[in-house]
C-alpha positions, 0 to 999 in steps of 0.5 A: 500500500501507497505510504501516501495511505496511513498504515491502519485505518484507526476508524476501522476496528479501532486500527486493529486486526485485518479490518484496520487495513480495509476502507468502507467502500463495497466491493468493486466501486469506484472510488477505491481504485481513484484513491489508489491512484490519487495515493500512487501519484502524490508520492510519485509527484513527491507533494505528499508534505503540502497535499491537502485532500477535501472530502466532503459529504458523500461516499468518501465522506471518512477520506480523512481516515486513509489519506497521510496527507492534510485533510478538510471535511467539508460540508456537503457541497462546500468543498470547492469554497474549502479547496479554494481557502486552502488554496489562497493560504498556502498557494505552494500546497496541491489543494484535491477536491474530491467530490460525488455527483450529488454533493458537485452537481446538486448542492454544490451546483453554484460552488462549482461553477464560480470557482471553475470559472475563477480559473485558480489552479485547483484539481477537481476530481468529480466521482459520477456513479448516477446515485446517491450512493451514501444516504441510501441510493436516492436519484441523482442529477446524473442518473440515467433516464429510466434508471430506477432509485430509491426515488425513482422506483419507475425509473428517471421520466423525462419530468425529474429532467435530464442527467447533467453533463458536468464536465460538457458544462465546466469546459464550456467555461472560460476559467478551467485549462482542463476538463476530462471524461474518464472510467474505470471498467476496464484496464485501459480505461483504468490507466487512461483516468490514472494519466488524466489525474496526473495531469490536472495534479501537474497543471496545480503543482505548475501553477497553470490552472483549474482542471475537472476529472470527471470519472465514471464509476461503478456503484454494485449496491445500488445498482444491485449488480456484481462488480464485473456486470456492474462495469459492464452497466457503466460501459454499456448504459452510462458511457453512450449518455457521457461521452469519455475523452478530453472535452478541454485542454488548454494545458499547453497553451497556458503558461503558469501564471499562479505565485500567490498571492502569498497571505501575511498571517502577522498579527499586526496586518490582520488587525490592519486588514479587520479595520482594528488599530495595530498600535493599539494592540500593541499599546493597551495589549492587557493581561487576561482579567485575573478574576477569569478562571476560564480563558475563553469566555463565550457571549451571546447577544440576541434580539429582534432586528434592529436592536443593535445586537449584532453592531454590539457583538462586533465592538466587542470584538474589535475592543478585544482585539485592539487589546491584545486578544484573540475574538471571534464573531458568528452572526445568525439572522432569524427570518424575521425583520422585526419581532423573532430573534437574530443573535451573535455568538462572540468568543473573546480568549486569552490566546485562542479561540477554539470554537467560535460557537456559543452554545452555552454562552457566559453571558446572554445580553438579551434584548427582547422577551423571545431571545430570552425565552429561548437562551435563558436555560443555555446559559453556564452555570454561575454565568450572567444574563442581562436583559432589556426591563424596558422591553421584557417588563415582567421577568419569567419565573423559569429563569434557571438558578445559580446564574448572575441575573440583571434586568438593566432598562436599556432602552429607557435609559437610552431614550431618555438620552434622547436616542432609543436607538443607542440601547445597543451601546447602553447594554454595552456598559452593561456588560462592562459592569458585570464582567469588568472584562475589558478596561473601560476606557477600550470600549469608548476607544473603540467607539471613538474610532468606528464613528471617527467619521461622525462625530457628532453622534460620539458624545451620545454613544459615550453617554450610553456606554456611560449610563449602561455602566453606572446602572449594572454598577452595584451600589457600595454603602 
């Protein structure tokens, strides 16, 4: 076996005994005879340190398990957006994005054809065995018509639509150098996909372009065939409906051109490329607040839209990082415009943030009544919960215990400020309060330099983060 492969598969038995030398595959598909090749040709190539293999949802879905090289799961139908981030971060790397025909022709459909068309060196190798082959032989975009599936039981009419012709369609793009229809039913046919697969690698590794293998493979499960009648179906039923051979090949003509460009993963030009002052890093870089045991600190902001729950979350963010740390923001927007929730995840560590989700968040800054219904009981134990009095004007007898509870008006104290609309900083010096998480004045000065070119509206965003503070400030005698 290929030194390209690891030498037990840890997924199978737990790497021990003679099923820790074996894939998931079935007997006769296709995709173990691509693998070998794809193992065999990177370390005849010699890329094995800087290959990166993207499997996403599908047959190879456990890919990651065979292949010694880098690795990304992608999510189904993402993997040539993952391909094309690996790509641009390490440009010296030789990206594979090895896909099946309903995770490139279907969901990732679009993903496909914009970045084909972007041209970037990239190598693509499509798996086309006319099925859905993991989640239970489902029809495919590039069944046959006639072909029975599991949701085709009468076989493919010509209502569900015709079978897609990827590689037809990728080489009538302007961006791919290189598109080819290979199969696997016999031994020449078997050394021809070889040879195609070494060349897409090769016009990667020389920086001339983006190339798309299409393969036709045999899927004996679901087409409820032996293997050698399962070839024989691919020659006799799929090859007449997609043509083998080069549909594209603008390898020889195209000189590499693909250097970079080469990313800066310094700290000081992220901060600069975030918007963030460098300086300020570097300046105010603050040791972690020692009354924190935890050293990643996870919050929630939630709300209807137009609250400010997510311009919140993203000061926060950028406060943190102007002060040395590392944070993290995912937005998720409800449906609804107004009424409903939407709400921001933010991670604020010592070092580095792991997991930028926040499942069960330290702090829940809620805005309005169903935002608090519904993250209220996900809050850690021992964890604070803020929220809007003015809005939720009777609070819910469920709250979970041994959490930090502060009902703070915000957006009284905003109107009375004379801009209801300013709750959203009002909540920020809330959260100040009761965590004394950052300095003080970090907030304001981030404040200062995200409206540096409306200032006159500071004074009143100061007065808010002012007020927020003071009113989660517990009162000493």
């Amino acid at each position: 076996m290929s030194g390209v492969f690891y030498e037990k598969f840890e997924r199978h038995a737990h790497g021990e005994g003679l099923k820790a030398h074996v894939t998931h595959y079935c007997p006769g598909c296709g995709h173990g005879v691509v693998h070998r090749d794809i193992a065999d040709l990177v370390k005849e190539l010699d890329v094995q340190d800087r290959t990166i293999f993207i499997s996403p949802v599908g047959c190879s879905v456990f890919a990651y398990y065979y292949f010694d090289t880098g690795n990304s799961q992608a999510a189904h139908g993402r993997a040539p957006a993952v391909a094309l981030g690996h790509k641009l971060a390490a440009p010296e790397s030789l990206v594979i994005s090895y896909q099946g025909d309903g995770d490139l022709a279907s969901i990732g459909l679009a993903e496909t054809i914009s970045i084909a068309q972007m041209g970037l060196p990239l190598t693509v190798v499509f798996i086309n065995n006319a099925i859905y082959g993991m989640t239970g032989g489902q029809l495919a975009p590039t069944s046959l018509v006639g072909q029975k599936t599991a949701t085709s039981p009468e076989g493919r009419t010509r209502a569900m639509g015709q079978p897609l012709k990827m590689a037809e369609l990728i080489a009538q793009l302007d961006g791919p150098i290189y598109v080819e229809r290979v199969a696997l039913y016999d031994a020449k046919n078997r050394v021809k996909a070889r040879r195609a697969i070494k060349k897409a690698l090769q016009n990667q590794l020389e920086g001339r372009g983006y190339s798309f293998i299409e393969v036709l493979s045999e899927c004996p499960t679901h087409l409820k065939l032996s293997p050698v009648e399962a070839e024989k179906w691919v020659q006799e039923n799929m090859e007449p409906v997609f043509p083998l051979g080069v549909k594209k090949d603008l390898s020889a003509t195209t000189p590499p051109w693909f250097k970079g460009p080469h990313p800066s993963f310094e700290p000081e030009s992220v901060l600069g490329l975030s918007g963030a002052e460098p300086a300020l890093a570097e300046q105010h870089r603050a040791a972690w607040p020692a009354h924190f045991a935890k050293r990643d600190l996870s919050f929630k902001f939630a709300g209807s839209g137009g609250d400010g729950a997510q311009t919140a979350a993203l000061l926060l963010v950028r406060a943190a990082i102007e002060l040395g740390y590392d944070a993290t923001h995912i937005p998720a927007y409800g449906p609804e415009s107004r009424g409903g929730t939407s709400y921001a995840d933010v991670h604020i560590a010592a070092h580095e943030v792991l997991n930028p989700a926040a499942p069960e968040p330290d702090v829940l800054i809620a805005f309005n009544a169903p935002s608090l219904t519904k993250f209220a009981h996900t809050v850690v134990p021992g964890g604070t919960i803020l929220y809007d009095s003015t809005i939720v004007t009777v609070a819910p007898t469920d709250l979970p215990p041994g959490r930090n509870v502060l009902a703070i008006p915000f957006t009284k104290i905003a109107a009375d400020l004379g801009k209801p609309m300013v709750k959203n900083v009002v909540a920020l010096g809330a959260l100040q309060a009761s965590t004394r998480l950052l300095p003080d004045n970090a907030l304001i000065e981030t404040l200062a330099h995200v409206l540096k070119d409306k200032a006159a509206v500071l004074p009143l965003n100061q007065a808010a983060f002012a007020a927020g503070l003071a009113a989660a400030t517990p009162v000493t005698a």
